[in-house]
C-alpha positions in Angstrom: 25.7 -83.9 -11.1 27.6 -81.6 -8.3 30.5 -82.8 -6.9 31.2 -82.4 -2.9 33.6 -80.4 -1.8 33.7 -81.5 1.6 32.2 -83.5 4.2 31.8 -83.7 7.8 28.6 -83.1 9.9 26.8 -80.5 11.8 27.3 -80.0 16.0 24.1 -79.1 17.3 24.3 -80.2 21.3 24.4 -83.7 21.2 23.1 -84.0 17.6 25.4 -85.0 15.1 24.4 -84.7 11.1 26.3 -85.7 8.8 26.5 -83.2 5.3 28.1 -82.8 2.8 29.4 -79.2 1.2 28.5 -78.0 -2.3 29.2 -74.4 -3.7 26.1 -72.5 -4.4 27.7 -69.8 -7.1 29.0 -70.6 -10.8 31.2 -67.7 -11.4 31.1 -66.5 -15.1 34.0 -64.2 -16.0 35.4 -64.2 -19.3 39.3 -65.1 -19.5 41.9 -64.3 -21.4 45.5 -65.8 -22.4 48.7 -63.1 -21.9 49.7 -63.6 -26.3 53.0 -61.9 -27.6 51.8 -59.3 -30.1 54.1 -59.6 -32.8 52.8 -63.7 -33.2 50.3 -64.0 -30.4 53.0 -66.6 -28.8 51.8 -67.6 -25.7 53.2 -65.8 -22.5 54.4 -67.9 -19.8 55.5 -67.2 -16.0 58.2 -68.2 -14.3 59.5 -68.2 -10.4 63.0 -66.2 -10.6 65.0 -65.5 -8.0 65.4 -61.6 -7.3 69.1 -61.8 -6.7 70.2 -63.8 -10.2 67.2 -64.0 -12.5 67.3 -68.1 -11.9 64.1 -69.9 -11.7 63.2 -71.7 -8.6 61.8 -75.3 -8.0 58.6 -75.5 -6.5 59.9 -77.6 -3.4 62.8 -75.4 -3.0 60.7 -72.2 -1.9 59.7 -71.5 1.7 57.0 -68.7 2.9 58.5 -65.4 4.5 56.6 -62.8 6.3 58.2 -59.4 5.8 59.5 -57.5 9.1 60.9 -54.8 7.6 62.2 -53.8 3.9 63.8 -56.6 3.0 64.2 -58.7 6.2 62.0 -61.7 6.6 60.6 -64.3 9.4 61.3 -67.5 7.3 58.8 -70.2 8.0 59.1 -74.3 6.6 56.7 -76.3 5.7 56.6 -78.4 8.8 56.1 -75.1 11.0 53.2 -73.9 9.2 51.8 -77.6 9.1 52.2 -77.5 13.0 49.9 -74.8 13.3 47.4 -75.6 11.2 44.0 -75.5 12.9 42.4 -78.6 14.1 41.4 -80.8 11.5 38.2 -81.0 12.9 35.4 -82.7 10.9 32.5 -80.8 12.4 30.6 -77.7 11.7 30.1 -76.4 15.0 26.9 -74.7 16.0 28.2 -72.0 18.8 24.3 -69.7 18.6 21.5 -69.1 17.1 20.9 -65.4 16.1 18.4 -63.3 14.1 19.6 -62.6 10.3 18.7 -59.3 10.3 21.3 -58.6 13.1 24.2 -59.7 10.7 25.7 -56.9 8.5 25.6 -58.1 4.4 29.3 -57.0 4.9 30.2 -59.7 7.0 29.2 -62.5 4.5 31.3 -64.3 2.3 31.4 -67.2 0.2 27.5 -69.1 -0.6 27.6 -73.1 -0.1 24.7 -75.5 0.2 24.9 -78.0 2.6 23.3 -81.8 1.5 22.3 -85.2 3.8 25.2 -87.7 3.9 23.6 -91.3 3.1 21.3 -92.2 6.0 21.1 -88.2 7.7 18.2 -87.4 5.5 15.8 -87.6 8.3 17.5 -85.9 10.9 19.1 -83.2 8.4 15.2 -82.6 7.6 13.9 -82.0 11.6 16.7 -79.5 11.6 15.7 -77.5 8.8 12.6 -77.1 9.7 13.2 -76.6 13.1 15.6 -73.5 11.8 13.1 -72.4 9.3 10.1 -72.0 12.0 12.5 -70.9 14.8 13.3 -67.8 11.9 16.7 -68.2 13.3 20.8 -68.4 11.8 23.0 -70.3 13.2 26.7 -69.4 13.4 29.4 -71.9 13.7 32.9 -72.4 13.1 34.7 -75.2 10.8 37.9 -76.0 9.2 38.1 -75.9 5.1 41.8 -76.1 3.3 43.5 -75.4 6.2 41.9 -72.2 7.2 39.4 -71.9 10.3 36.0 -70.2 9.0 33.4 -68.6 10.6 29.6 -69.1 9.1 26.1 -68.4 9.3 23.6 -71.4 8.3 20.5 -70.7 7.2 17.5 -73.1 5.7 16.0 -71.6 2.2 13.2 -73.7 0.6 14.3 -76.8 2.2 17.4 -76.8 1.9 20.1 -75.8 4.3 22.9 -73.1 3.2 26.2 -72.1 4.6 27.5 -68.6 3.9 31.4 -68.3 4.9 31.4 -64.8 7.0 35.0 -62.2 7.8 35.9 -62.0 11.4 35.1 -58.8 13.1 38.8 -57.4 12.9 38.7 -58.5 8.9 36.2 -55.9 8.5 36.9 -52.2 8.4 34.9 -49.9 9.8 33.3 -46.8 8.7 35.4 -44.9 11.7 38.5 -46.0 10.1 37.8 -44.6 6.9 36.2 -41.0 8.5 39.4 -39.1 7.5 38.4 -40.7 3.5 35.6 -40.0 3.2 34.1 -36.8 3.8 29.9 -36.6 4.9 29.6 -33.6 6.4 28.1 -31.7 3.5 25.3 -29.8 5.4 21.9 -30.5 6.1 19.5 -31.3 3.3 16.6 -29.2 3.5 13.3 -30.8 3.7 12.0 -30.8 0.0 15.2 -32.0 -1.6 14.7 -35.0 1.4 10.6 -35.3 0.3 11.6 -35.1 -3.1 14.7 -37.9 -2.6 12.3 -40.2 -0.8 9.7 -40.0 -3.6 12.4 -41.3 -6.5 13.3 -44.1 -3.6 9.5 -44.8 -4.0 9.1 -44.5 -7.2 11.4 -47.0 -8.3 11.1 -49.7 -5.5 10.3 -53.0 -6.2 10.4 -56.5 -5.4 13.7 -58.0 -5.5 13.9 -60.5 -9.0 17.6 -61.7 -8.9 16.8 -63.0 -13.2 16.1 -59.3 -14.4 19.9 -58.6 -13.5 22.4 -59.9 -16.0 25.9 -58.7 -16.6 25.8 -57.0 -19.6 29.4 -56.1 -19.6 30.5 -59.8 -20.1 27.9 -59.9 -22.9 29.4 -57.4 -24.4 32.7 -58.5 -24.3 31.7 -62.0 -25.5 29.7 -60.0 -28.5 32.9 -58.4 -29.1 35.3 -61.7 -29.2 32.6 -63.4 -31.5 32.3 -60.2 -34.6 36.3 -60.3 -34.3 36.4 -63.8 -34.5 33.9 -63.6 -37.5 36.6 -61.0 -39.2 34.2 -57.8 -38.7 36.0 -54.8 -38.3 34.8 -53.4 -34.6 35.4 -49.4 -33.8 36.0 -48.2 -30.5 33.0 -46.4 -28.9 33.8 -43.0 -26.9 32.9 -43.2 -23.5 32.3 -40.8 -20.6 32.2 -40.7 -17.0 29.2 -39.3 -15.2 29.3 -35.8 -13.9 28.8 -35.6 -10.5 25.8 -33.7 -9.8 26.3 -30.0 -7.8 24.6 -28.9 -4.7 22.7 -26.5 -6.6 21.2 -28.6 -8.9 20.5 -31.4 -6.7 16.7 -30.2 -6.7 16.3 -29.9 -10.7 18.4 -33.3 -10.9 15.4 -35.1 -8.3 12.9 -33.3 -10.2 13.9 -34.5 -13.6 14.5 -38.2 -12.3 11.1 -38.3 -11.4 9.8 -37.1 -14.4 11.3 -39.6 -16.0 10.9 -42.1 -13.8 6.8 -41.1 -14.4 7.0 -40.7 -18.2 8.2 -44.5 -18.3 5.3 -45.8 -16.2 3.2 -43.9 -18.6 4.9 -45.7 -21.3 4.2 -49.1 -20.1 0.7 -48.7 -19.3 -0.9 -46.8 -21.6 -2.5 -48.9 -23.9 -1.6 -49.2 -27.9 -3.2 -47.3 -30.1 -6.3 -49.0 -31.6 -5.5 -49.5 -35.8 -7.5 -47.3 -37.8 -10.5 -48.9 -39.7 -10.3 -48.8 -43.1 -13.4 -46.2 -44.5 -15.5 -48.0 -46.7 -16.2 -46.2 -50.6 -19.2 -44.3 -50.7 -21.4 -46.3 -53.1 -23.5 -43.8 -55.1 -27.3 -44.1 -55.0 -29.5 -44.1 -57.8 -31.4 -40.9 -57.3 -27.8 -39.2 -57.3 -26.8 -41.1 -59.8 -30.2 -39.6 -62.5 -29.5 -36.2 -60.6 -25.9 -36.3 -62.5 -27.1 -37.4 -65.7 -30.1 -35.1 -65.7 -27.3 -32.1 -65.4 -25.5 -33.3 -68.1 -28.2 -34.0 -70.3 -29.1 -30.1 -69.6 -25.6 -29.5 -69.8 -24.9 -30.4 -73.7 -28.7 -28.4 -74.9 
């Protein structure tokens, strides 16, 4: 069963509801151990002081913000602890805004939120109430120490909580202009027809299971042939070229060829099995024919 993470309740007006926090991802990475190659002896790190190599306790090191090449702001424990937002229990509700006026970019970290014992009912009105309204709510709460913005949303029943940046956490694309150069010219309007049509061609509806992450199988695949003593060789690999100006028709044109040779593919139907041709039984009039010849045959 899920553990909470955290547990407070949602500000909503005068309406209180008490909730509890759960994650809503399970990240799957494969990890690895840093091994000595010689012995595969395992690799271990230490906190050493710059200035003589020794290691450091734990409660002997304070945070620094750097100024300038090596000069620092030194800040204790109790400073930082001072500062720490309020240790508010509440999610609260500030408005209630259309999702399709928040930028993907601004989200963050997925949660669900559950009904502390005896907020079942009034964690219910307000998810349907969001779900008809077609509205997300965005709100501000404390978790580890750290004041969070998010956007709440209800999704087949259930209420969810999406940790989101702050504006200036975000960079925008006028920041980057110098970067990242656009200005490439004007496409003309078949390469655009022809772009459009591929978009087309391959749209679909969105099925989150079809998408797996077949670089961590193959890793895993990898660690379990070693493990299993087979010898594994390297495979070559190459980057994509980028495709030229030039060629950017012949490139959409042969995309969506393919593209239409694989819909071919899957429905065309299989090829019906041949039925087996039955031997030719011979009849009796052929049958006297033949040994009439051969009777005439041997005179």
């Amino acid at each position: 069963m899920p553990r909470a993470i955290w547990s407070g309740s949602i500000s909503f007006g005068l309406l209180n509801v008490p909730v509890k926090l759960y994650s809503a991802v399970s990240k799957k990475s494969v990890s690895f151990r840093e091994l000595r190659e010689s012995d595969s002896s395992r690799i271990r790190h230490k906190r050493v002081a710059e200035a003589d190599g020794e290691e450091v306790p734990y409660e002997e090191i304070v945070k620094g913000y750097e100024i300038a090449p090596e000069q620092y702001v030194v800040l204790s424990r109790d400073e930082l602890e001072e500062l720490d937002p309020k240790k508010t229990r509440a999610i609260e509700i500030q408005d209630f805004v259309d999702l399709d006026e928040i930028d993907p970019i601004y989200f963050d970290h997925p949660y669900y939120l559950g009904p502390d014992k005896g907020a079942e009912k009034a964690y219910a009105l307000l998810v349907k109430a969001m779900q008809d309204s077609h509205k997300v709510a965005i709100a501000r709460f404390v978790l580890r120490n750290k004041e969070n913005l998010a956007a709440l949303r209800p999704m087949d029943g259930v209420m969810t909580m999406a940790t989101m940046r702050f504006a200036d956490e975000v960079v925008s694309p006028e920041e980057i202009a110098d970067a990242i150069e656009v200005d490439a010219g004007k496409p003309t309007k078949k390469e655009l027809e022809m772009a459009k049509a591929l978009i087309d061609s391959l749209a679909g509806d969105f099925e989150a299971d079809k998408y797996r992450d077949e670089y961590r199988e193959e890793v895993l695949s990898l660690i379990e042939r070693k493990a299993k003593g087979e010898e594994v060789v390297a495979a070559t690999s190459e980057a994509p070229k980028p495709t030229k100006a030039p060629d950017l028709m012949a490139a959409l044109e042969e995309s969506l060829a393919a593209v239409k040779g694989e819909e071919e593919k899957a429905t065309k139907p299989a090829p019906k099995p041949r039925a087996k041709s039955a031997k030719k039984t011979p009849s009796r009039s052929t049958s006297k024919s033949r040994s009439r010849s051969k009777a005439k045959a041997k005179t």
